[in-house]
N, C-alpha and C positions, 0 to 999 in steps of 0.2 A: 632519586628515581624520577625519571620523565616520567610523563603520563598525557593520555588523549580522552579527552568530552568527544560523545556522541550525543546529539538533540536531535530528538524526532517530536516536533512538537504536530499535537493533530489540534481538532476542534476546540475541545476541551479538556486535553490534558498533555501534558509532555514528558514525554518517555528519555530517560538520561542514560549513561550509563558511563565509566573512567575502567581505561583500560593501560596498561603496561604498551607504552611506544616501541615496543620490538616488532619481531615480523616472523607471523603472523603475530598480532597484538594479543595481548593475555588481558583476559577481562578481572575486575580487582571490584568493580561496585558497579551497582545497578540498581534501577528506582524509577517511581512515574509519580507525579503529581497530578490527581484525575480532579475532576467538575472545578477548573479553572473558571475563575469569571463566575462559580456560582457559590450557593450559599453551601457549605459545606467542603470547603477545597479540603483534601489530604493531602499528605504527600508519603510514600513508602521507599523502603533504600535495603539493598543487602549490602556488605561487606566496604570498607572495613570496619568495625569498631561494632556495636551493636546495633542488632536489625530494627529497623524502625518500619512499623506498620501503621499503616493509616492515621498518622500524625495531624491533628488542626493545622493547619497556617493561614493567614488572612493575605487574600490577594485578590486586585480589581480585575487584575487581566493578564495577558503571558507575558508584558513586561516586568510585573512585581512577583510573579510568579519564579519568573526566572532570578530576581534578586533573592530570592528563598531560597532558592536551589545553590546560589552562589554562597550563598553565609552557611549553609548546609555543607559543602563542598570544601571549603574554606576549613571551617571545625573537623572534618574528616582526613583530609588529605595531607596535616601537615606539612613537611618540608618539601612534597612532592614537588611539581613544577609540570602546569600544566604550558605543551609547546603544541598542540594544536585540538583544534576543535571545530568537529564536522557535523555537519548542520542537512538533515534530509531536505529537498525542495524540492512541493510538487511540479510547479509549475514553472517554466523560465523564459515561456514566452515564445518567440518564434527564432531566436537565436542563438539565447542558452539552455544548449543540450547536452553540451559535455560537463564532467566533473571540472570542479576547478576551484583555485586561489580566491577567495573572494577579496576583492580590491575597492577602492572607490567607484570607480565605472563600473562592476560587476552591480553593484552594490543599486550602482543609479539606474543599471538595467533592469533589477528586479522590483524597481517602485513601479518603471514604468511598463512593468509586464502585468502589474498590478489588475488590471481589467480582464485578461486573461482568467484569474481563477483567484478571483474576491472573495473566495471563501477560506483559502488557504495560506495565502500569499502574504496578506498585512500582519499575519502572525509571522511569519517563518521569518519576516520582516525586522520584527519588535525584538523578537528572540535574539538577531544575529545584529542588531543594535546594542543591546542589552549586555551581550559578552564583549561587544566590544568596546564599550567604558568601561567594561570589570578586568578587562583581561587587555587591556593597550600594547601594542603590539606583538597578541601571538595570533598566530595564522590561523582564519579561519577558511574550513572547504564547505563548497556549497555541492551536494552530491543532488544528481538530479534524478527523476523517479525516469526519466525519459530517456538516458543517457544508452542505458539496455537494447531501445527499442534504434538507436540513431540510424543503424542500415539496413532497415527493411524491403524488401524488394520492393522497388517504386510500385509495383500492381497493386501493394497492399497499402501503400504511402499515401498513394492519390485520394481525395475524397469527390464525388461525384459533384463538383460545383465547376464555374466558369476559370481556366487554365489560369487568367491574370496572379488570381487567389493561390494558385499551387503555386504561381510565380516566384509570388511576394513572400513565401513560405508557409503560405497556410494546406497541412496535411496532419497527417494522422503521426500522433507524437507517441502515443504510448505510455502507461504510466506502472506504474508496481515495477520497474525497471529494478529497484534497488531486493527486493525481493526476489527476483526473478534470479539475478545475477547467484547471489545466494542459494538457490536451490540450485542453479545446474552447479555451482560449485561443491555442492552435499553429493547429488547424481551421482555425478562423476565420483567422488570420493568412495563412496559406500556402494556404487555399482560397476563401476570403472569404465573405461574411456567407451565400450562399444553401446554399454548403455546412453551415456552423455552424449555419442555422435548418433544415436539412432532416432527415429520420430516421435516427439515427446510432446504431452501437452500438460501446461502447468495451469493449475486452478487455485489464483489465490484468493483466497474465499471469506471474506471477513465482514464488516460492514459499508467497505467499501469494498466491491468484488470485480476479479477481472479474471481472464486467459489470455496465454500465450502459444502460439505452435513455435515448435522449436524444430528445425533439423539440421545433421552436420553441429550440433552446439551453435545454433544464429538461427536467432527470432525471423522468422517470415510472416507472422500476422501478430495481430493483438486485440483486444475487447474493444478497450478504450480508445478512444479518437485524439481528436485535435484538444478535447479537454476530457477530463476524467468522470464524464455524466454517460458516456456512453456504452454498449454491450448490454451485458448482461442486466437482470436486474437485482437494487441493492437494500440497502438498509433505506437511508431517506434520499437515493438518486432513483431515477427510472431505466437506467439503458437505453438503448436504441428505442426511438419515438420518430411517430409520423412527423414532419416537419408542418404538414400540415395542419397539424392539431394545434401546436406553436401559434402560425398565424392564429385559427380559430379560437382560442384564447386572448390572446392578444387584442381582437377585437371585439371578442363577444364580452369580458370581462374588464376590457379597457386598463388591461394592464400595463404598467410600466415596466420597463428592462428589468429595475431593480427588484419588482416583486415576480418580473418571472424566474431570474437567478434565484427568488428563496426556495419559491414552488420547487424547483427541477433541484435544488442542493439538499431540501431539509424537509420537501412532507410528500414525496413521490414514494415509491419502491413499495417496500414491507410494509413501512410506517402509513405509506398513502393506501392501500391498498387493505391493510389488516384494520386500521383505524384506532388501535390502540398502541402497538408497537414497533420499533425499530430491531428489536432485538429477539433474536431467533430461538434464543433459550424462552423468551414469553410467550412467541406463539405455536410452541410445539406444547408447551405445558397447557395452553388454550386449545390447543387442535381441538380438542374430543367437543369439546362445550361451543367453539365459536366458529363457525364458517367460515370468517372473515379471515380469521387467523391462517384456518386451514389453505384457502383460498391464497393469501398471501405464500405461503408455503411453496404451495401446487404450482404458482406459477416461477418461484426463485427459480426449482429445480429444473424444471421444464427449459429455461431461459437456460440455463447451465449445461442441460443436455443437447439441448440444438446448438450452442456454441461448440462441445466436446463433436456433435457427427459434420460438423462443417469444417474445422480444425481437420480431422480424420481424412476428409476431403481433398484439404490443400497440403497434406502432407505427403496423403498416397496410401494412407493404413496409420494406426498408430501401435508404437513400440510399447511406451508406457505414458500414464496418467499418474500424474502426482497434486494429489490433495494440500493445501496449504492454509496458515494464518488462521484467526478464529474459530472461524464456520470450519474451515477443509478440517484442522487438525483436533477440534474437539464433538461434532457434531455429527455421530454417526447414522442417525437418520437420514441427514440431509444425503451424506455419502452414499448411502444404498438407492435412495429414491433420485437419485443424482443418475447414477449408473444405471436402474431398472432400466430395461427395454434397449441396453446399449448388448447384448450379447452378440448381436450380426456383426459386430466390432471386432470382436475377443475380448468385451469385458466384463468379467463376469467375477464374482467377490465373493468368501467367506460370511456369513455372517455374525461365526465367533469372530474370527479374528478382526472383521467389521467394528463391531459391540467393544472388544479390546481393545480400539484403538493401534493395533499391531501395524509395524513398520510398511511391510507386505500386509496386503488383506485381500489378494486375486487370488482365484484359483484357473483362469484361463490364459490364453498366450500373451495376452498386454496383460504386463505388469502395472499392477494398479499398487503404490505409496501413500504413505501417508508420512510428511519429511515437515519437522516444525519450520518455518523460517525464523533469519536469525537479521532482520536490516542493523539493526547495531554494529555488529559484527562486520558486515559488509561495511558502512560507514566508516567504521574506523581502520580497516584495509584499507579502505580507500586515501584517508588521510595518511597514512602511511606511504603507503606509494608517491602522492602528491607531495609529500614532504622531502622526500627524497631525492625527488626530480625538480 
């Protein structure tokens, strides 16, 4: 039996999974190796052979990381034969946007897109280094998060700076593409085509958090800009920020580049804002006790709700709203207080079916979802398709 690697590596952990090379691809194993690079790494896997739950393994960084994963892979998969393996990537710089073959010169454009988005990129890097001494030549695809967002109507394309820079290719790229793609393909499945072709706004909501308008099935806006710090706001990103304030830092603190990329990647958002956490299950269980918490909260949703009446704006009304990814699909609080005050919309929610986590949770004219995303999934369609052609 063929078989295709899906990696989604993030910060600190990389998310796997081996799927049956058919079309649509059948999933056969799946697993995440979390707190990479720190003291305590696990690694977890379901199927085949027995489930492994939060396993020790020792590893300095996503390169050795990845070599656990391969001797892990190796012992599982016997005779299989892995013939390709797709690799999410956030960032590709100003020219790689579409999915694709990754080759040597792919390979030399993503070091040197490197500056683009240093927080993401030297990993997704190492990672696709890594299978490719373990695995000598089988084809790797470089899926891009941006690939989703490629024709959005220039109005929404352009960022307000000097034309040279739009010239040169610098606009608004898009990110969660690969998630994206995924839900309107659930949409459409489970609500059919008039759903899929109607005014849709997606809310993938996780610790890194974004929106989409969608109409006719084709993105016309998106959260995220030219790099993935802006919109909304997230776990340790800020969203849209005065540019202003940039400079005023800059020189009131005499910062360098590299410590303003930590600031705006790692201690902005909930985590700058709440002062204890990054993570939304901490400070909803703090709400009652810590303002800070609450506070960080207050303004997630807020920042979520004026993206959903501006989206509503450039669609013309919205059809339906679909919830997504960590936050959208396990945190019902965030979802009611997300929507409160959105009723002059038509959106207005249960809140059993709220609390349930239920499919449907509206009870007014825009259909408000709650649809898991699946990027693995997506990833390895995608190598399938590319393998093909």
């Amino acid at each position: 039996m063929n078989v295709l690697l899906t990696i989604n590596g993030g910060s600190s952990s990389i998310k796997f999974a081996v799927y049956e090379s058919t079309d649509p691809p059948n999933l056969l194993m799946s697993g995440e190796i979390e707190r990479v690079g720190q003291p305590g790494t696990v690694i977890s896997a379901t199927g085949p052979g027995e489930k492994i739950k939060d396993k020790p393994i020792r590893t300095g960084g996503h390169s050795s990381a990845a070599d656990e994963l391969i001797a892990l892979l190796r012992s599982r998969l016997g005779d299989r034969q892995i013939v390709g393996i797709g690799h999410r990537v956030v960032h590709g710089g100003l020219k790689l946007i579409d999915h694709q073959i990754i080759t040597a010169d792919v390979l030399n454009q993503l070091r040197a897109a490197t500056p683009f988005d240093a927080s993401h990129l030297p990993r997704e890097i190492a990672l696709i280094e890594t299978f490719a001494r373990q695995f000598p030549g089988v084809k790797q695809v470089a899926c891009f998060d941006s690939a989703f967002h490629k024709d959005l109507p220039t109005v929404a394309k352009m960022l307000p700076i000097p034309r040279k820079y739009y010239d040169a290719g610098v606009h608004r790229l898009g990110f969660h593409g690969i998630s994206y793609s995924y839900l309107m393909m659930e949409l459409r499945r489970i609500a059919g085509d008039e759903a899929a072709n109607g005014k849709v706004i997606l809310a993938h909501l996780g610790s890194g958090a974004s929106m989409a308008a969608v109409s006719n099935g084709k993105p016309i806006d998106t959260s995220m800009a030219f790099t993935p710090l802006a919109g909304i706001v997230m776990g340790t990103r800020p969203g849209d920020l005065d540019p202003g304030l940039l400079v005023y830092l800059l020189r009131s603190e005499k910062m360098s580049a590299d410590h303003l990329d930590d600031l705006l990647n790692k201690k902005c958002g909930l985590i700058g804002i709440s002062d204890t956490s990054a993570d939304v299950r901490d400070l909803i269980h703090r709400r009652s006790t810590d303002p800070r918490a609450a506070e960080a909260l207050d303004l997630f949703c807020y920042s979520a709700r004026k993206m959903i009446g501006g989206y509503a704006a450039a669609l013309g009304g919205v059809d339906t709203l679909v919830f997504s990814a960590g936050i959208g699909e396990h945190a019902p609080e965030i979802r009611s207080a997300i929507c409160s005050g959105l009723g002059f919309l038509g959106v207005t929610i249960s809140s059993d079916a709220n609390q349930a986590g239920a499919p449907v949770i509206s009870t007014g004219p825009v259909m408000v979802r709650v649809i898991a995303t699946d990027e693995q999934a997506m990833i390895a369609r995608t190598v399938v398709a590319l393998l093909k052609s």
